[in-house]
C-alpha positions, 0 to 999 in steps of 0.5 A: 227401705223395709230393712231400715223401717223395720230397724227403726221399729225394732230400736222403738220398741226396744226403748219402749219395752225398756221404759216399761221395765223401769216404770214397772220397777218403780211400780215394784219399790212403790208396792214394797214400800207400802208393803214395808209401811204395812209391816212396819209395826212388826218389823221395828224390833229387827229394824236394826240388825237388818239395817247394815245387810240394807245398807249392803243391797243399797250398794250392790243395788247402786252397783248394778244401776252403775253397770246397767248405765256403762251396758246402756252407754255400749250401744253402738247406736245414732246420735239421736237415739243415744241422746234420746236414751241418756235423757231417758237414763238421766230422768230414771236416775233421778226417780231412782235417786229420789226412791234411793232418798225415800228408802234413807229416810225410812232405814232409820225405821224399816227393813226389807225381809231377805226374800224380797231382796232376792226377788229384786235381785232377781228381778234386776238380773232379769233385767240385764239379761233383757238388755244384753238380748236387745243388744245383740238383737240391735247389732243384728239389725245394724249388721241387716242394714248394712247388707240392705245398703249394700243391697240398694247399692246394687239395685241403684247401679241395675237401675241405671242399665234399665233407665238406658234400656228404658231410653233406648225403648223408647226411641223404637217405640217412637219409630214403631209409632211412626209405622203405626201412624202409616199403617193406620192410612193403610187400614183407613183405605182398605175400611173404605173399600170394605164398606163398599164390598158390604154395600155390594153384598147387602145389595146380593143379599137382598136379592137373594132373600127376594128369591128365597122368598119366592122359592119358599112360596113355590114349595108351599104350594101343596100346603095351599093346596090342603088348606084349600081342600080343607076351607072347601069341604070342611066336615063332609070329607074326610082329608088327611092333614099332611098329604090332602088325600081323599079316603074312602072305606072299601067296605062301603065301596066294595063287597069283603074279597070283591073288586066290584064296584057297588051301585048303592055306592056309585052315587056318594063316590061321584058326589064325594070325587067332584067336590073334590076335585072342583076345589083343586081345578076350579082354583086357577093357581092350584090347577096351574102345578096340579100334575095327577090325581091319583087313585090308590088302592089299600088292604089290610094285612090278612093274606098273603102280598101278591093276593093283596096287591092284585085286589088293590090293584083291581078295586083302584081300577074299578073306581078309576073306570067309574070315574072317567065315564063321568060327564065331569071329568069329559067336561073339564078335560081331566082324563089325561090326569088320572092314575090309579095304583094298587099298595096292598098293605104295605101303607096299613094304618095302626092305631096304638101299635095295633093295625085297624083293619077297617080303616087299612081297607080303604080307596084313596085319591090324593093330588100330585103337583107338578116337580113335586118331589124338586119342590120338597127337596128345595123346601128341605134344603131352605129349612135345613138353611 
């Protein structure tokens, strides 16, 4: 089909470009003969030698339009386009024919230089050339569509294999829609029992978010803990943010290198350790996880380990001893909860990178709650989830 189109439009341009040519040589005789009328004035005193070499080039002229006509009939082409071409011929036969007048009328009076006679020899010879090209170029198109019919030919017959293909698709398509229709009852059933297994799980997963919930509240005791260490003693004491430990500086509790317990110091330790461990035991639901209260004792790095961990371990037990002959602690039973440790300086405290000394030297007494270390690794373990 693209062939043929193709064909059509070369065949259409061909006539196209060929009328052009003809109009483009009239346009030529025209401008000659304006041309001749021009020169006219200088030309009457030859007019007549020259009149039987015109004569001449009107019959070799009359000649070539003969051969152009019997080249022109040659073409194998449709009926339609002959006649279409014949009409076209006929019409320019007659422009020629009236031009063929025009030029008799003015031979009696004109003559055509012999240059300019070449040129249109030349020109009419270029002509010929162009129309024996488009010929051959006519009967390659003729040759290109006879390969194409062939070509449909073929592609009609693999046409017909694949409409018997297409049937036969067809009908297994038909059967696999049949399959389809079962299968999709099958899903319909098997959807319904997905949604009751999801109802099931909702109904699972709400439980145990329940419990989650639950179990956070648990691991987040000791952050109550803080918080209500904090609400309760707000500036006076020093409590750390992270563990909820009370510090205590050892230079106010003790004399450099001494585990003895100073006298001027006795009466702040006691106020400072009651108000702290009134917030945790006056509080029913912190007092129901507290496990210890633990007393530990800190030194900064000078000296050697063992030195360190001896003195530490001294001064805790100094406070602790303290601790336990007051009235507060036989009042409210707490005895059985209190530990002391010494860490020499293994727990220092830097600032900037640098060890604080000052602040390494310290007495701390920090809560523990009950399976504390189980709640911190469910604590985990629900974050990591």
């Amino acid at each position: 089909m693209f062939h043929k189109h193709r064909n059509q439009e070369d065949r259409s341009n061909f006539w196209i470009s060929y009328a052009d040519l003809m109009a483009g040589l009239l346009f030529v005789f025209i401008l000659l003969i304006g041309a001749i009328i021009v020169k006219s004035t200088f030309l009457k005193s030859s007019l007549k030698e020259k009149e039987q070499a015109l004569e001449l080039q009107t019959q070799t002229l009359q000649a070539q339009q003969e051969a152009l006509q019997e080249q022109s009939t040659s073409i194998d082409i449709k009926d339609e386009e002959i006649t279409k071409l014949r009409n076209l011929l006929a019409k320019r036969s007659k422009e020629l024919a009236k031009t063929n007048q025009t030029l008799t009328l003015t031979q009696d009076s004109l003559k055509l230089k012999s240059n300019e006679i070449e040129k249109l020899n030349q020109l009419l010879l270029a002509n010929n050339t162009q129309i024996d090209e488009y010929s051959e170029h006519i009967i390659l198109l003729q040759n290109l569509l006879d390969e194409q019919n062939q070509t449909n030919l073929k592609q009609q017959v693999e046409l017909r294999k694949h409409e018997s293909e297409v049937i036969l698709l067809s009908n297994q398509l038909t059967e696999k829609k049949e399959r389809l229709k079962l299968n999709e009852e099958k899903l319909v059933q098997l959807l319904q029992a997905v949604d009751q297994k999801q109802t099931q799980y909702d109904k699972l997963l709400m439980k145990l978010q329940k419990q989650k919930s639950q179990i956070k509240s648990l691991t987040g005791i000791k952050l109550k803990v803080i918080a209500e260490l904090k609400k309760a003693l707000g500036k006076k004491i020093n409590i750390d943010r992270e563990s909820g430990s009370l510090r205590l500086s050892s230079n106010i509790l003790f004399d450099k290198g001494s585990d003895i317990l100073k006298e001027s110091a006795k009466g702040e330790l006691k106020s400072t350790f009651i108000n702290y461990v009134q917030t945790l035991i006056n509080n029913q639901n912190i007092y129901d996880h507290l496990d210890q209260i633990i007393i530990e004792g800190h030194t900064d790095s000078d000296g050697g380990y063992l030195y360190n961990l001896e003195l530490s371990q001294k001064r805790a037990y100094a406070v602790m001893n303290y601790l336990l002959a007051l009235d507060y602690i036989q009042r409210h039973n707490i005895k059985d909860k209190l530990v002391a440790s010494g860490r020499s300086y293994l727990d220092a405290i830097d600032k900037n990178g640098i060890e604080d000394k000052d602040a390494s030297r310290r007495i701390e007494i920090k809560f523990r709650l009950k399976n504390e270390d189980a709640m911190y690794e469910i604590e985990r373990i629900l974050d990591a989830d």
